[in-house]
Backbone bond lengths (Angstrom), bond angles and torsions (degrees), N, CA, C in turn:
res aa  C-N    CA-C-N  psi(-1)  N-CA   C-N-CA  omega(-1)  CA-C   N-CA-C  phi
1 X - - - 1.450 - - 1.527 108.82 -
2 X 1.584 114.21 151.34 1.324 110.02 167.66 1.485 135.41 -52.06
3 X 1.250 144.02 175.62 1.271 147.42 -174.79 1.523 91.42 -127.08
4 X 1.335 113.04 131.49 1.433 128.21 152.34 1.595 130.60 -101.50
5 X 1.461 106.78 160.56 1.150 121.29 169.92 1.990 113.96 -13.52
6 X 1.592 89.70 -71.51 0.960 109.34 -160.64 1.617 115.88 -77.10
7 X 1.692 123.93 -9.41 1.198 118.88 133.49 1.635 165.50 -17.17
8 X 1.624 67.73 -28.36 1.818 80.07 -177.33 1.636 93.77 -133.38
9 X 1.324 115.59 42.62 1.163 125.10 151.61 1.633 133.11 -85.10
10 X 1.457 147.08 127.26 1.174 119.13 -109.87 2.136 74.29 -123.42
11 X 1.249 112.08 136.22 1.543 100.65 -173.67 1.998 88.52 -109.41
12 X 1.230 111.31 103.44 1.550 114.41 160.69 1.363 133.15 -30.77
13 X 1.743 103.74 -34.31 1.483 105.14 167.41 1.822 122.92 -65.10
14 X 0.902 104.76 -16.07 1.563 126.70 -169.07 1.678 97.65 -60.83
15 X 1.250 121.37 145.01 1.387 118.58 162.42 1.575 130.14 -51.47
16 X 1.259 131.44 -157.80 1.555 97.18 -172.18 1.290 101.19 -137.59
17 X 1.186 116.07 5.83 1.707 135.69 154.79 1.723 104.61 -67.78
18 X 1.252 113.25 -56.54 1.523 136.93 -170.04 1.415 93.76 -41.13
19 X 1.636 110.78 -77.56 1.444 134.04 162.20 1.621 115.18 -22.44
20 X 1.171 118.14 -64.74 1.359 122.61 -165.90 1.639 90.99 -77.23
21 X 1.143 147.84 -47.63 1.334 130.48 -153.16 2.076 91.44 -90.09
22 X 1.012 135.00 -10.73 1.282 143.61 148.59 1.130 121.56 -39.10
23 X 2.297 117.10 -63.00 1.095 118.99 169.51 1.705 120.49 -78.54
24 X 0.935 110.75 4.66 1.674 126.33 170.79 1.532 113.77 -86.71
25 X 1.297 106.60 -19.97 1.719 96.94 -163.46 1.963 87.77 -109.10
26 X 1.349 105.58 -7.89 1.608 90.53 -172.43 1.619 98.99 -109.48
27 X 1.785 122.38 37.44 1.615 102.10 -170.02 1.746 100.01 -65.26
28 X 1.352 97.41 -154.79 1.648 107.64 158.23 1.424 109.32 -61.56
29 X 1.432 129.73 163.55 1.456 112.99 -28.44 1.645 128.16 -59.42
30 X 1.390 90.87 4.91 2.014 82.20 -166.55 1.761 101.02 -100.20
31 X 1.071 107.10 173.58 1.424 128.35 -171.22 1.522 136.38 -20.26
32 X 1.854 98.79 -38.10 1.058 118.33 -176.08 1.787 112.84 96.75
33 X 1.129 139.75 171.35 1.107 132.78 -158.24 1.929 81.05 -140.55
34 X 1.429 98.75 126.23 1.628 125.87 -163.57 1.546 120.28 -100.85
35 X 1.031 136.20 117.24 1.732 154.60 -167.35 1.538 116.93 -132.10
36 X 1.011 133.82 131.41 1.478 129.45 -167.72 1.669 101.79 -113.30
37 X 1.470 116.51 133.81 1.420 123.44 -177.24 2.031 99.46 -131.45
38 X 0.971 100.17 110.25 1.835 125.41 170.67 1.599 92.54 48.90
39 X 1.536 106.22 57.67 1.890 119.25 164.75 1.789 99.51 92.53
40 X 1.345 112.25 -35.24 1.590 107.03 -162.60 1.597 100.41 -83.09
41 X 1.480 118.26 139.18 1.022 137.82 158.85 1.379 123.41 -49.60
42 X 1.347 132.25 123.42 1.340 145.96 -156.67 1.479 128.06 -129.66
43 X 1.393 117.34 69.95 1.595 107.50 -156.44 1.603 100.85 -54.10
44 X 1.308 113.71 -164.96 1.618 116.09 176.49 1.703 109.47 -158.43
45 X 0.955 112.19 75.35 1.755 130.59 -170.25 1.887 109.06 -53.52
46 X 1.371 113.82 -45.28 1.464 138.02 -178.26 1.198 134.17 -133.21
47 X 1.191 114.86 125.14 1.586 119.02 178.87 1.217 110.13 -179.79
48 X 1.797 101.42 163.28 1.810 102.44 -151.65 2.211 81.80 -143.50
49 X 1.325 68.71 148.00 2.021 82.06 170.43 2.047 99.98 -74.81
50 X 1.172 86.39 141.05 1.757 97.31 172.41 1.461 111.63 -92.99
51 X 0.916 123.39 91.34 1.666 146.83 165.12 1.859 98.75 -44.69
52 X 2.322 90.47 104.79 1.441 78.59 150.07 1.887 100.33 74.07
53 X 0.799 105.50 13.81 1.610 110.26 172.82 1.469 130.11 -80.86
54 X 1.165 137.42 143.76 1.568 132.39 168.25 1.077 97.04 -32.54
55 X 1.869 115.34 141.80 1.194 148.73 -167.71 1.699 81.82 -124.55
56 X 1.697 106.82 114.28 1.331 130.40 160.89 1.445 120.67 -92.08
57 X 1.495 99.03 134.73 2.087 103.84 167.39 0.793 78.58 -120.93
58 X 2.015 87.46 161.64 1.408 110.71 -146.28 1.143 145.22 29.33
59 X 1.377 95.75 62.84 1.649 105.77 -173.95 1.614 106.27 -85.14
60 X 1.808 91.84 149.40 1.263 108.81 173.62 1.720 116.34 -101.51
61 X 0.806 145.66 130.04 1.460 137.11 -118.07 2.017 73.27 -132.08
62 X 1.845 111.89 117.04 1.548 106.34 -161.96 1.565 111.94 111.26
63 X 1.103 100.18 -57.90 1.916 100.10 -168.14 1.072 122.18 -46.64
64 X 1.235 124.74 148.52 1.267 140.37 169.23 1.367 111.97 -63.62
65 X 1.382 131.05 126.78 1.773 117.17 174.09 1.522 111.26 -129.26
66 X 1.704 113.80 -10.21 1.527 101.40 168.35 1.971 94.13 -152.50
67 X 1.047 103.59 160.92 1.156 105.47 163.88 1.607 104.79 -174.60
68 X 1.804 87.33 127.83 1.339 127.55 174.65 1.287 145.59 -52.59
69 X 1.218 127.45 39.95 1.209 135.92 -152.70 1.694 122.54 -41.34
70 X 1.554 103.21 -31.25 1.588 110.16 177.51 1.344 115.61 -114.23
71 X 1.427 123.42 -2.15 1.134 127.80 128.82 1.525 145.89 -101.23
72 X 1.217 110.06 19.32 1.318 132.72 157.95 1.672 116.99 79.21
73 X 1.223 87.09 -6.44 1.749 92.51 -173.27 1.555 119.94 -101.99
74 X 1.171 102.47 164.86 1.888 115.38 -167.12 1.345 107.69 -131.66
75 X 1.410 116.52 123.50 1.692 118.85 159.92 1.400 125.22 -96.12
76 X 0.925 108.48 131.77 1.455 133.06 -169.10 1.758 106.23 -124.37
77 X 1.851 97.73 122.10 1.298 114.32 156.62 1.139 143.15 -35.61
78 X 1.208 139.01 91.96 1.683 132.20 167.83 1.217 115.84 -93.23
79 X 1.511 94.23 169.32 1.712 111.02 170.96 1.269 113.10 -18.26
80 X 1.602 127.80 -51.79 1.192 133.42 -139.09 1.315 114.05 -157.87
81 X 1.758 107.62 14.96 1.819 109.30 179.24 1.235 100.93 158.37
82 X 1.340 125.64 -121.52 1.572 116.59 -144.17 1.757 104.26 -162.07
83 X 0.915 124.69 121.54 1.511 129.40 -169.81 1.498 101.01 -109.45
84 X 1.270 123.18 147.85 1.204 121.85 164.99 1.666 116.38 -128.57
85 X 1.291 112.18 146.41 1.973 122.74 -144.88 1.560 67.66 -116.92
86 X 1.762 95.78 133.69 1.504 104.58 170.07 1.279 114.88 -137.80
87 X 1.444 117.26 -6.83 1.244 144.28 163.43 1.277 129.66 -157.06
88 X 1.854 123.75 109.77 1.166 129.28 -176.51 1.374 112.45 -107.97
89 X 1.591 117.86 -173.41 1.586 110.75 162.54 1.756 92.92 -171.42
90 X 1.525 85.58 134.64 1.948 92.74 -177.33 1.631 74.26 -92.32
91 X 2.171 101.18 164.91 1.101 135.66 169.90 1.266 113.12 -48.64
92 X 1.544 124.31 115.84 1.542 125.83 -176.11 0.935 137.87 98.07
93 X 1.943 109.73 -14.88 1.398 123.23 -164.34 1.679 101.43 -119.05
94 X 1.346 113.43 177.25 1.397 118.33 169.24 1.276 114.88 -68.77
95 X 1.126 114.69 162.08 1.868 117.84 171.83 1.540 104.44 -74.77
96 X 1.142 102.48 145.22 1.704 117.62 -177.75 1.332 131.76 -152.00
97 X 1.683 120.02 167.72 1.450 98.85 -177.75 2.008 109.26 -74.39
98 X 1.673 88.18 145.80 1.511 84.16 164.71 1.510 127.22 -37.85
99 X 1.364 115.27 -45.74 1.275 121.35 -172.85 1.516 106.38 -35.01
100 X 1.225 112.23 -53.75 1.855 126.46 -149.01 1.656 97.68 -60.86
101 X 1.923 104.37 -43.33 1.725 88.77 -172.25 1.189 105.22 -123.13
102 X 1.741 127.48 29.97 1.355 137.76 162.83 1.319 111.56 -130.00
103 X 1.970 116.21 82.23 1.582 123.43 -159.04 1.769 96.14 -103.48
104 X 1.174 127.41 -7.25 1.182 110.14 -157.30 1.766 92.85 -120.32
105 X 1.437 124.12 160.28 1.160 143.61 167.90 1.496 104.37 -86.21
106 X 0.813 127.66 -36.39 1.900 146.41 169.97 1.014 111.49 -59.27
107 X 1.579 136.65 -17.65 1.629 143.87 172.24 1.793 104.03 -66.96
108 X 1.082 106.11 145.97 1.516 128.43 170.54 1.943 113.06 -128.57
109 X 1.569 101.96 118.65 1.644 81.33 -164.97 1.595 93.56 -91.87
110 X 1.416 110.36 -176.76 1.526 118.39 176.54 1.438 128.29 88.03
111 X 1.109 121.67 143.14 1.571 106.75 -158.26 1.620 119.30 -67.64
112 X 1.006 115.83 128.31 1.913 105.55 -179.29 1.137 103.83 -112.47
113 X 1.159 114.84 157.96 1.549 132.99 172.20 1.350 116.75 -54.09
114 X 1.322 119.54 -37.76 1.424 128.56 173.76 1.424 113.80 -54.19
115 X 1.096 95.97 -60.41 1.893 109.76 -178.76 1.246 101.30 -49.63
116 X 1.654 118.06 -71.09 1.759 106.81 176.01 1.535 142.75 -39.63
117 X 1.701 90.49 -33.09 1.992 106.15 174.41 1.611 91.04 -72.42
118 X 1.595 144.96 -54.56 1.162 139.72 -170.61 1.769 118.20 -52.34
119 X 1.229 99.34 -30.60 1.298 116.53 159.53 1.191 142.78 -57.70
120 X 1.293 99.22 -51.43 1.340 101.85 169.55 1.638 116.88 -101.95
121 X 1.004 116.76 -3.05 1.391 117.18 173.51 1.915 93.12 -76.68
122 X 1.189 140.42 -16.65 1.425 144.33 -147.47 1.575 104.32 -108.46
123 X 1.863 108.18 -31.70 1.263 127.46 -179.09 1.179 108.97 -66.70
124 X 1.976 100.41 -59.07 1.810 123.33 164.21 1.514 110.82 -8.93
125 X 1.448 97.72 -88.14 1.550 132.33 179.54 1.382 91.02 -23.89
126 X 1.896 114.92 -82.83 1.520 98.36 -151.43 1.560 126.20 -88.43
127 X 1.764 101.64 23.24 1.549 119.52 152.61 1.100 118.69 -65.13
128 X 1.226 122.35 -28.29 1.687 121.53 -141.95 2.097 76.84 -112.80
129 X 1.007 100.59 -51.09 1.875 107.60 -179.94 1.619 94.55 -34.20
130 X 1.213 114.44 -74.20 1.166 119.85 -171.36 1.505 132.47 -57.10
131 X 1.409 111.63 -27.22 1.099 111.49 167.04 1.853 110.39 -80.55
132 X 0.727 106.41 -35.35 1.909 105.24 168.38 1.043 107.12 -37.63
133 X 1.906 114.12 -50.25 1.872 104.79 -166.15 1.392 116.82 -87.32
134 X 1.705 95.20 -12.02 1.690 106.48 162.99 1.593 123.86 -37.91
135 X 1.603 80.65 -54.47 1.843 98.42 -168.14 1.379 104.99 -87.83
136 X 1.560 128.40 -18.71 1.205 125.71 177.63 1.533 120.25 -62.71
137 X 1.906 102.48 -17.15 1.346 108.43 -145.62 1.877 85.79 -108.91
138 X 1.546 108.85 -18.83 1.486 127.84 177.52 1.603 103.68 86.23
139 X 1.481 108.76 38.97 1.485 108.77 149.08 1.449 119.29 -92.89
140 X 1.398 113.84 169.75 1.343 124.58 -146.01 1.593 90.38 -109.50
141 X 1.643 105.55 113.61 1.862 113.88 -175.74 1.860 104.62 -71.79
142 X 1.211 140.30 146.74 1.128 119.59 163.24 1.151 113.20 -72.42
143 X 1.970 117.76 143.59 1.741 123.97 178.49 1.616 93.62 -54.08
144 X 1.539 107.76 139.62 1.593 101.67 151.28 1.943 106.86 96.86
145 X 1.664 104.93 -9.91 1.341 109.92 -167.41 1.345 119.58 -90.75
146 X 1.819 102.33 1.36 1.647 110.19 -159.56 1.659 87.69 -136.79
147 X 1.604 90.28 140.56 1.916 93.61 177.77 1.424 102.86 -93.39
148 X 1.381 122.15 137.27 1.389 114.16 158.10 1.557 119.76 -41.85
């Protein structure tokens, strides 16, 4: 069967072997294995399991828990331990160390629900913007096109 998009999307709950042999099977030439950081899409080229790592409660399954500034790398929470990002690349740009576009310990990767409601509440907004200058300008809004 085919492989989709959404295949090589990376699920945080997953163990971190699971994960890593995920971002191993998608290097170049194929797609890359996919993680979302504050809405933007995040391929993930490299990464290694952390051997023997702090054992977290209350884990947040995604989070950020160290990041490396002079060695460039970022650990990230799994199912079951600790992944480390050794090479990423946002959409458009060169591949790079995690460090450069994962600076904060406060980051959570992967898509959340939050981020999407912020989204679209933001889309909302500049529907309703636009239809104001519609009518300001005395074009005709479609009935039914604007949410209360």
């Amino acid at each position: 069967c085919m492989r989709l998009p959404c295949d090589g999307e990376i699920d945080w709950r997953q163990d971190t072997m699971a994960i890593h042999r995920l971002v191993r099977a998608l290097v170049r030439p194929f797609p890359g294995a996919v993680t979302h950081v504050g809405g933007e899409r995040l391929l993930v080229w490299k990464a290694e399991p952390v051997q023997n790592g702090t054992k977290y409660a209350g884990r947040i399954l995604g989070r950020v828990v160290a990041v490396s500034r002079k060695s460039g790398y970022v650990d990230v929470l799994t199912g079951d331990g600790t992944l480390r990002l050794l090479e990423v690349q946002r959409d458009g740009e060169q591949p790079c160390r995690p460090a450069n576009v994962i600076t904060s310990m406060r980051t959570t990767l992967g898509v959340r629900a939050d981020d999407l409601l912020n989204r679209i509440a933001a889309l909302e907004a500049d529907v309703r913007r636009m239809h104001a200058v519609l009518r300001e300008l005395g074009a005709a809004v479609p009935a039914g096109s604007e949410r209360s």
